[in-house]
Wavefront OBJ file of the C-alpha trace (Angstrom):
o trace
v -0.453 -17.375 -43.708
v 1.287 -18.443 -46.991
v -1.584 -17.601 -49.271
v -1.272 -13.735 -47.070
v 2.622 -13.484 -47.567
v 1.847 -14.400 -51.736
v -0.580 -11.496 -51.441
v 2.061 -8.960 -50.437
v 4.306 -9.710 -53.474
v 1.162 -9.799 -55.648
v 0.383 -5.918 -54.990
v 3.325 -3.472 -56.802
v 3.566 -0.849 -54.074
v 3.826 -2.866 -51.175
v 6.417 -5.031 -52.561
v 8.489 -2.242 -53.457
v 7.755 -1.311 -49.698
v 8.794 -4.615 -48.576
v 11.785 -4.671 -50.626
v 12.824 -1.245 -50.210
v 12.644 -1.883 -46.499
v 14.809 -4.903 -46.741
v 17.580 -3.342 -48.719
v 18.381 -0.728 -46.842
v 18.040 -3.307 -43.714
v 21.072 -4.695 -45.315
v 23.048 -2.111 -45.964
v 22.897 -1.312 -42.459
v 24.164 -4.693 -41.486
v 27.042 -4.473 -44.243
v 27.938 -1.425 -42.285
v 27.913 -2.870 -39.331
v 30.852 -5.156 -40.912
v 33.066 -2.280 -41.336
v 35.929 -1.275 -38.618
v 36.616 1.465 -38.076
v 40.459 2.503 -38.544
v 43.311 2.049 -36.595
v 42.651 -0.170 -33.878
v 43.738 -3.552 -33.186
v 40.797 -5.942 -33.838
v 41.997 -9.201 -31.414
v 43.588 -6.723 -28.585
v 39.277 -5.039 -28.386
v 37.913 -9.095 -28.531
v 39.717 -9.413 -25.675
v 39.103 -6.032 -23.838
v 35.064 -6.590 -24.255
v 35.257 -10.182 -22.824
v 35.415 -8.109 -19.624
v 32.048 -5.588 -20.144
v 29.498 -7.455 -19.682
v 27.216 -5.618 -17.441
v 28.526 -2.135 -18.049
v 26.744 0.694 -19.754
v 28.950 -0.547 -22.695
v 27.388 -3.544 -23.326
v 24.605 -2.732 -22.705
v 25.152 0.057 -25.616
v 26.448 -2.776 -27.621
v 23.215 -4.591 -27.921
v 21.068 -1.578 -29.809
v 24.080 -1.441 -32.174
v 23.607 -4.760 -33.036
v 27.148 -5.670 -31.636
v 28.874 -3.205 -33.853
v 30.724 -1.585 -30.956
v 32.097 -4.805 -30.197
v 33.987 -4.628 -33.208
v 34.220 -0.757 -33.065
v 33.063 -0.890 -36.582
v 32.066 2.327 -38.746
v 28.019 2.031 -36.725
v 29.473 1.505 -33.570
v 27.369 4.220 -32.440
v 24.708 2.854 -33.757
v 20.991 4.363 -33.351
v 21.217 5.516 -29.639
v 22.399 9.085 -29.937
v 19.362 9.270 -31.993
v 17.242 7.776 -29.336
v 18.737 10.156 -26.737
v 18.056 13.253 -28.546
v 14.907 12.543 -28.925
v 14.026 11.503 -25.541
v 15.616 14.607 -23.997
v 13.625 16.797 -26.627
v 10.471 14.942 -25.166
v 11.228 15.897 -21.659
v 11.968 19.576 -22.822
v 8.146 19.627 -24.159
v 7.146 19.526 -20.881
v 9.301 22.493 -19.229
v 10.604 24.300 -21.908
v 7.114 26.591 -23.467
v 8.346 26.841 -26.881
v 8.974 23.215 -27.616
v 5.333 22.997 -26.297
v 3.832 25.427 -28.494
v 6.200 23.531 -31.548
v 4.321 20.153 -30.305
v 1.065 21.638 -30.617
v 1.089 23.119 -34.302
v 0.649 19.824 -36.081
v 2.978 18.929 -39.003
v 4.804 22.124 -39.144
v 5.903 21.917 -35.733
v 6.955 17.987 -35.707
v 9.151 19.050 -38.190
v 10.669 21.686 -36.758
v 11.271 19.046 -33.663
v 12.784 16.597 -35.644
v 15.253 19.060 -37.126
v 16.225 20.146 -33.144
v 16.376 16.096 -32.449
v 18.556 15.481 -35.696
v 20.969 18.419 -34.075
v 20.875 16.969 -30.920
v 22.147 13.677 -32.311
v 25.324 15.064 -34.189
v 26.266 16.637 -30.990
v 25.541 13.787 -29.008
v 27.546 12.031 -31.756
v 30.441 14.161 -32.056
v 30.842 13.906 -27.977
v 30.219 10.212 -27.380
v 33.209 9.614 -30.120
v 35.577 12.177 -28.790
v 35.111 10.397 -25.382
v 35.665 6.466 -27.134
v 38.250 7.982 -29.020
v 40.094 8.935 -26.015
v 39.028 6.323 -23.701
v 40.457 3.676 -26.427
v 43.674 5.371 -26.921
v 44.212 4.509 -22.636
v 42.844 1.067 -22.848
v 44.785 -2.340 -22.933
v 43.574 -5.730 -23.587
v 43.754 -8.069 -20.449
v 46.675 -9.767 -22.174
v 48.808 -6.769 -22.102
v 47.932 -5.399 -25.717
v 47.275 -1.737 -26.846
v 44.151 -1.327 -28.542
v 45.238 1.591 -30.462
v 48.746 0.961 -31.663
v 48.943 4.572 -32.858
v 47.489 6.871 -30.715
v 47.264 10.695 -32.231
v 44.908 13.419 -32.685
v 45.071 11.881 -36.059
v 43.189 9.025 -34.713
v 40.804 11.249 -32.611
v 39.590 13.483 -35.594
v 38.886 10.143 -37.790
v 37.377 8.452 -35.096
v 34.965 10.896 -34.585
v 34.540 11.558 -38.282
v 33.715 8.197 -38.763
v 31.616 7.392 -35.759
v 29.359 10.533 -36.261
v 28.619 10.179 -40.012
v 27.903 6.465 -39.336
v 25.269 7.489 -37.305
v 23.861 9.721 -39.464
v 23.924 7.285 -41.902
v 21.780 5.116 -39.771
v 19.672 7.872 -38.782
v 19.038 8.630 -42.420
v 18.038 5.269 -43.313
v 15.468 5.192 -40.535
v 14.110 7.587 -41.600
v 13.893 6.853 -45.104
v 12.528 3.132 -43.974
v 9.353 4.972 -42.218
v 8.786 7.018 -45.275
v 9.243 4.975 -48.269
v 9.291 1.390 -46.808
v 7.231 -0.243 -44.255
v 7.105 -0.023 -40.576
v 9.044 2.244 -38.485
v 12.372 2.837 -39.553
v 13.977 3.538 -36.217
v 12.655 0.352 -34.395
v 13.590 -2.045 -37.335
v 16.936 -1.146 -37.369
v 17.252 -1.785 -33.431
v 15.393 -4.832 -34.396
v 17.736 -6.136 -36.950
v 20.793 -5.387 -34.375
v 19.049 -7.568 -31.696
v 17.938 -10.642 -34.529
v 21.113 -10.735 -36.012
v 22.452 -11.930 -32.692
v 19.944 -15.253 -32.153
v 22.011 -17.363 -34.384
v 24.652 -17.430 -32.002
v 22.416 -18.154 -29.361
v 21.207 -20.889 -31.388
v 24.489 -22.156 -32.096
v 26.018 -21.860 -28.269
v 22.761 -24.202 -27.524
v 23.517 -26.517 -30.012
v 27.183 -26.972 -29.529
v 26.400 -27.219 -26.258
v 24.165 -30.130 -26.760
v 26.675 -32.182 -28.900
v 29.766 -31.647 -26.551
v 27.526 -32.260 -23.193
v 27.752 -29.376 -21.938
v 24.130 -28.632 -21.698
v 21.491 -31.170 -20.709
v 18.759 -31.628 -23.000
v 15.874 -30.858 -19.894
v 17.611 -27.780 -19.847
v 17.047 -27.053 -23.590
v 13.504 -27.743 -23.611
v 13.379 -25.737 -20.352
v 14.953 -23.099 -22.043
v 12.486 -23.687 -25.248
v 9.439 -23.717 -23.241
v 10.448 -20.183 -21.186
v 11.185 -19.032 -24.842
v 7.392 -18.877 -25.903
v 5.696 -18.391 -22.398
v 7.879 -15.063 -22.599
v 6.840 -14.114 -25.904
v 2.939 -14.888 -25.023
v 3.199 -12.767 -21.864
v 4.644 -9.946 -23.743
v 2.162 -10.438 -27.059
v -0.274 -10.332 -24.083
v 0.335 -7.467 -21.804
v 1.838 -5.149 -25.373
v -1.722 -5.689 -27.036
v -3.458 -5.218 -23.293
v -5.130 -2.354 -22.563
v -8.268 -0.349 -20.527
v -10.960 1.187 -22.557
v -12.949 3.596 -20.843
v -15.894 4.483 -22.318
v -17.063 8.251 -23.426
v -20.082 9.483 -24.773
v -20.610 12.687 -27.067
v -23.570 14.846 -26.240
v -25.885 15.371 -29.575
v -25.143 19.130 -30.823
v -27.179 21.261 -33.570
v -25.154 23.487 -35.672
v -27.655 24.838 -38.497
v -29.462 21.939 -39.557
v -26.797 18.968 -38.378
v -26.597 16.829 -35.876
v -23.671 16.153 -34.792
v -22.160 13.617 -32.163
v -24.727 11.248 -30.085
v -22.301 8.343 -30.482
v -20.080 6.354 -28.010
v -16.662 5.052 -28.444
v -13.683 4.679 -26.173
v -10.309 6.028 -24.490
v -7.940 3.474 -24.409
v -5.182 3.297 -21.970
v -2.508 0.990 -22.713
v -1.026 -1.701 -19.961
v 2.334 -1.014 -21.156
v 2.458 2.786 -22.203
v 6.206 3.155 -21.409
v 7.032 1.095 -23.688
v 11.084 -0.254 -23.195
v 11.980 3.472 -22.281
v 12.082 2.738 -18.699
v 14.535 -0.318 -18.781
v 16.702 1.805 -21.049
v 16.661 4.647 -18.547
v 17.188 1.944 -15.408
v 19.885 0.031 -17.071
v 21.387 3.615 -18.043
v 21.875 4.555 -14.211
v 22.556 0.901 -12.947
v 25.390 0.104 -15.115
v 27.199 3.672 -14.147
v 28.877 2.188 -10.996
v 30.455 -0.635 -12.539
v 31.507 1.431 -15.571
v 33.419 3.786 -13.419
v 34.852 1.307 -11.759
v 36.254 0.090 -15.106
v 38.085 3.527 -15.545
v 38.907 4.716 -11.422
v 41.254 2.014 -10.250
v 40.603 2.762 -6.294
v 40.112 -0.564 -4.312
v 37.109 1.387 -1.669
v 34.899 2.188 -5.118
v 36.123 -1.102 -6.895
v 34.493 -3.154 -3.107
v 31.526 -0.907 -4.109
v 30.923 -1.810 -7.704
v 30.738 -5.296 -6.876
v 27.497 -5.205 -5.342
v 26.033 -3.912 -8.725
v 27.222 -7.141 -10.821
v 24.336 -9.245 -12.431
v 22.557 -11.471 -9.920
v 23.746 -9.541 -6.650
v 20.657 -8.513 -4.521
v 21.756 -4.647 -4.741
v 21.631 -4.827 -8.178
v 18.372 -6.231 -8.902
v 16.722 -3.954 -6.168
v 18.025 -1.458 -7.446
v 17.573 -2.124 -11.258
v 13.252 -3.049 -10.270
v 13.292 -0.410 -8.103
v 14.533 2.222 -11.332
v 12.082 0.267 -13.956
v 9.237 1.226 -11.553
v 10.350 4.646 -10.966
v 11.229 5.735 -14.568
v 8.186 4.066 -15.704
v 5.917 6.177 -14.014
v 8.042 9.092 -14.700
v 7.905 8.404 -18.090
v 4.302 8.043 -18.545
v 3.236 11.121 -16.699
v 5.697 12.886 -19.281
v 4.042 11.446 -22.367
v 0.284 11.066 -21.311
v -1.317 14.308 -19.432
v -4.888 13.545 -18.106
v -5.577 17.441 -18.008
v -5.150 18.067 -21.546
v -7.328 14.565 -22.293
v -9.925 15.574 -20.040
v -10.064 18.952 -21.543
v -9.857 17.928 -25.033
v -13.098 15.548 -24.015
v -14.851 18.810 -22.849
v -14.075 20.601 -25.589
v -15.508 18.460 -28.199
v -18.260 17.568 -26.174
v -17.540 13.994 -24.646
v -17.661 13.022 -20.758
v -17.276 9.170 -19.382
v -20.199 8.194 -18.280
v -20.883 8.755 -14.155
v -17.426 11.198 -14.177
v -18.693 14.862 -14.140
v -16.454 16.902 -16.524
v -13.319 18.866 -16.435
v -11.125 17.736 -13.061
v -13.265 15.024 -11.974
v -12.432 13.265 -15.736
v -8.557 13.357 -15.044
v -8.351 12.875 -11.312
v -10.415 9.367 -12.384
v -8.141 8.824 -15.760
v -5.132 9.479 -13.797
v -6.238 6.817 -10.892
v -7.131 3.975 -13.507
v -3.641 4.739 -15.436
v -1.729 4.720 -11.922
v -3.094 1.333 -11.487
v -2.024 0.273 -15.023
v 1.540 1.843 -15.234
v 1.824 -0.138 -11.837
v 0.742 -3.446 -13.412
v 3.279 -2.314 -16.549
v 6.125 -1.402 -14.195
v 6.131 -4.999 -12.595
v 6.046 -6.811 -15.495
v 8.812 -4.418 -17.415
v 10.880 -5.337 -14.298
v 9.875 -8.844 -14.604
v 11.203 -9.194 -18.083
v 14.070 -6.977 -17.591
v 15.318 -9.236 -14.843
v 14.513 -12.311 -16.090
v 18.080 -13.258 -18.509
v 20.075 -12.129 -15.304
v 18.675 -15.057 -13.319
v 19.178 -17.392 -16.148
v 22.796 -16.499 -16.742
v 23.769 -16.164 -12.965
v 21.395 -16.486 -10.748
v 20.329 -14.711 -7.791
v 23.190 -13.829 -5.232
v 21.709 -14.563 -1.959
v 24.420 -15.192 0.047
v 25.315 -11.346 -0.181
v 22.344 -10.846 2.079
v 23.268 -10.008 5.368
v 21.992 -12.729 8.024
v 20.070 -15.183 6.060
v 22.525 -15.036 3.091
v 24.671 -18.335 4.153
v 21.571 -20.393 5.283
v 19.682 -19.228 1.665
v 22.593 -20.370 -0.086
v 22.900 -23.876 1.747
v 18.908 -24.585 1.382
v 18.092 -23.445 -2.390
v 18.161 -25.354 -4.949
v 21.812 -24.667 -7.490
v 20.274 -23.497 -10.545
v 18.348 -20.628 -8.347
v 21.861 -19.252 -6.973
v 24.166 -20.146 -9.908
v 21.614 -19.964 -12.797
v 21.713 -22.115 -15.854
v 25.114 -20.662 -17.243
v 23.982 -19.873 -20.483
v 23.452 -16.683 -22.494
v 19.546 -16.106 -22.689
v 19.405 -15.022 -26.175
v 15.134 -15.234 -26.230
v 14.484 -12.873 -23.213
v 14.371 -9.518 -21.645
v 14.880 -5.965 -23.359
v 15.742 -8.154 -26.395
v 12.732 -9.809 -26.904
v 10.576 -6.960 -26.090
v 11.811 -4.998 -28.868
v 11.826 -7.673 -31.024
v 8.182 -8.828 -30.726
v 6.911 -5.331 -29.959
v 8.444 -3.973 -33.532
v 7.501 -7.318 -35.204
v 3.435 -7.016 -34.271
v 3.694 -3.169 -35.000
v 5.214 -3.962 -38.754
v 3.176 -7.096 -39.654
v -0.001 -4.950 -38.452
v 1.069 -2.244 -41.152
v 1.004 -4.733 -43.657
v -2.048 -6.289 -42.612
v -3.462 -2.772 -43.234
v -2.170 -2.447 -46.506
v -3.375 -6.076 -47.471
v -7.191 -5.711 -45.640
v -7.226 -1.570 -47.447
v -6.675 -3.710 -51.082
v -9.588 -6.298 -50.145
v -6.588 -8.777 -49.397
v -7.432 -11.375 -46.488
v -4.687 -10.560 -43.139
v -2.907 -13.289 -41.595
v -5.362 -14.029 -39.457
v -8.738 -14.763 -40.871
v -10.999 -14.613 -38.051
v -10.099 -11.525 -36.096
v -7.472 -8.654 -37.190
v -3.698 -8.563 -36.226
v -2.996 -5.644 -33.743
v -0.007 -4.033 -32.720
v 0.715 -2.193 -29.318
v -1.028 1.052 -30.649
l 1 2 3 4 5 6 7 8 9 10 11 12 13 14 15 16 17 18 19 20 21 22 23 24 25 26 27 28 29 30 31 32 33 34 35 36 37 38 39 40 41 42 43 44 45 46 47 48 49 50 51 52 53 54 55 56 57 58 59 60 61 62 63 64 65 66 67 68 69 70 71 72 73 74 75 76 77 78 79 80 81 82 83 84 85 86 87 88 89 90 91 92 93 94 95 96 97 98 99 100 101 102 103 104 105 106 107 108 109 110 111 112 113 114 115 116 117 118 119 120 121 122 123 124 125 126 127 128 129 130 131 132 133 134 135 136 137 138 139 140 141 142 143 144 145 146 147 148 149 150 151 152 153 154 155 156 157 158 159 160 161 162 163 164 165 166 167 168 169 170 171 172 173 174 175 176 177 178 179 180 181 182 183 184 185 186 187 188 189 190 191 192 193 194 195 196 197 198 199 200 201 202 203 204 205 206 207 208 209 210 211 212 213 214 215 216 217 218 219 220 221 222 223 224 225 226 227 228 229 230 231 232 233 234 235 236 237 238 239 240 241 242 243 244 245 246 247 248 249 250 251 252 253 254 255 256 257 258 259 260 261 262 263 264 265 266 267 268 269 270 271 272 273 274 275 276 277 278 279 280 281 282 283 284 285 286 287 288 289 290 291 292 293 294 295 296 297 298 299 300 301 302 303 304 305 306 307 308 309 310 311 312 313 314 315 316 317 318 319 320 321 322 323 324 325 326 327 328 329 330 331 332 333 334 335 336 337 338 339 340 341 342 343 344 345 346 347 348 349 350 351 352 353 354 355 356 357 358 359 360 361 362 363 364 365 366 367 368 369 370 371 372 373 374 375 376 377 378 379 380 381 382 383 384 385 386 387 388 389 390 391 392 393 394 395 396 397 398 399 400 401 402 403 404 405 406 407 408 409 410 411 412 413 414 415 416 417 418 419 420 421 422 423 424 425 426 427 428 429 430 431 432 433 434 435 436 437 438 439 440 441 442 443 444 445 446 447 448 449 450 451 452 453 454 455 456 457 458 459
């Protein structure tokens, strides 16, 4: 490992990859630093004690806690994530964006100019709305947040929050092109690792003040890697159908005769679907922050972390919007057509609809085996900061509550720093960049990190 991580600063271009990419990593988080004017920095502290389980927070944690602090990123990389998810459902009902998808390099181009569109307006009406929902907020204690409200403060808010993002969006992009790794997915990786110190430090603290017992730590420890070896796990998991090409003579070549494989990934959804779920479940309790009526505030309640509505709900999304997703991104048609086209068939599958109606069964079954375990993961921090709520249930709530054990109802009171969406973006974008670099060491005639078999990411 040490002798692979000398090799990368012993070969010119890659360490002005790996540097390149690690500058600009920190200029984003210098950014991050930066308020944004005119707003009162304790009166927000003390206003986003309260939004934990909203959509805001939940926002707050791909901007690397920049919103938070309203800071110049606040934004951060979502509107950019939005635009191009939408333009990815529009390839599916909108023709033209089709045909654009289809005309290789010319056309992805052409997309990513609609997406980067998209974004600044998503931009410029996401901070038109914060602008004017922080100009009606006031801390708990009483506080404005914006002592001088004004369409003075509107227009630079909005100024501000939409070139940051820009900003961010440029430096992605610049990251994929002329650094290593995806741009995009290390900046929402950097937003999420920045955050583990604290984590760190709340354990610790917790530790020397005896607030925390130390079976819980090594509890907590021992969760910590079983999560990140089911996720290194099911990410690099996958089905591999075989296909066979039929031999063809065109003038005096032979071509195909040889076998490979399709591979269908366990998790092709990838953390879309919790970002979708989390989207919708947290929409209750947001309004519910802004519509003061006591009927929908009764309401909201039952979507707070740990209450049984709530989780049904939220597995019952992941599982939707992960199938959704993945008949959006992955057509069995066009692969089984493709595979006729050039010639291949799977083995004991006639051609043509025979091929997709069996590629669509076997990635049903897989999505399904994805969706549980996204949900799984997704879910997983809730219980460990609150519990499970079972004395909401109607019936059997009070005699659940009486006969479980405390830390099943109450949770371990502690913010679970190592699991969930977190940690799934983390250690997905981690094992995607370290297998670039493999490939740029093993390409040179470098040895990997791993001597005896290859790194591999999700792909």
């Amino acid at each position: 490992m040490l002798d692979s991580i000398r090799n990368i600063f012993s070969i010119p271009e890659l360490r002005r990859r790996v540097l390149f990419t690690l500058a600009l990593l920190a200029v984003y988080r210098i950014g991050a630093q930066i308020p944004n004017p005119g707003i009162s920095a304790s009166a927000l502290a003390e206003f986003w004690q309260t939004q934990r389980g909203t959509i805001f927070g939940f926002i707050d944690l791909f901007s690397g806690r920049a919103m938070s602090r309203m800071t110049i990123f606040a934004l951060g990389i979502m509107p950019y994530i939005s635009a191009s998810i939408i333009l990815q459902l529009l390839q599916v009902v909108w023709p033209y964006l089709e045909r654009l998808s289809k005309e290789g390099e010319l056309g992805r181009k052409k997309i990513t100019q609609y997406t980067r569109y998209g974004t600044l307006l998503i931009c410029f009406i996401q901070a038109m709305g914060i602008a004017a929902f922080l100009q009606s907020l006031t801390s708990p204690g009483g506080a404005r947040i914006v002592p001088n409200p004004g369409i003075g403060f509107q227009m630079l808010t909005v100024l501000t929050l939409t070139t940051g993002t820009v900003f961010i969006m440029w430096l992605g992009e610049q990251i994929s092109e002329r650094g290593i790794g995806n741009g995009i997915s290390l900046i929402i990786f950097a937003g999420i690792v920045v955050d583990m110190p604290r984590g760190l430090q709340s354990i610790v603290s917790g530790l020397r003040t005896g607030n925390m017992d130390p079976l819980r730590v090594i509890f907590l420890l021992a969760l910590m890697l079983a999560v990140i070896a089911i996720i290194v796990f099911v990410e690099r998991g996958q089905r591999r159908l075989p296909v066979s090409y039929a031999k063809r003579v065109v003038g005096r070549r032979v071509y195909g005769g040889q076998s490979t494989h399709l591979p269908l990934r366990v998790n092709t959804g990838g953390v879309i679907p919790i970002i979708f779920a989390a989207s919708i479940i947290t929409i209750p309790q947001t309004i519910a922050q802004l519509i003061k009526v006591p009927a929908f505030q009764r309401i909201s309640e039952q979507f707070n972390l740990g209450m049984p509505l709530y989780n049904l709900l939220y597995v019952a999304a992941i599982i939707f919007f992960t199938y959704f997703y993945v008949s959006i991104v992955f057509n069995p048609v066009d692969v089984a057509d493709n595979l006729r086209k050039y010639g291949g068939f799977i083995p004991g599958i006639r051609p043509g609809k025979n091929t997709s109606d069996f590629i669509d069964a076997t990635l049903s079954r897989l999505t399904l085996i994805g969706a549980i375990y996204l949900a799984a993961i997704a879910i997983l921090p809730e219980f460990l900061i609150t519990g499970f709520k079972v004395q909401a249930l109607p019936f059997i709530g009070n005699f659940l509550e009486a006969n479980l054990p405390r830390w099943f109802t109450q949770g371990l009171n502690v913010d679970f720093y190592f699991g969930g969406t977190s940690i799934l973006i983390v250690v997905g974008v981690a094992m995607d960049t370290m297998q670039q670099i493999e490939a740029q060491l093993v390409m040179r005639h470098y040895d990997g990190f791993m001597r005896r078999s290859r790194l591999k990411g999700r792909r």
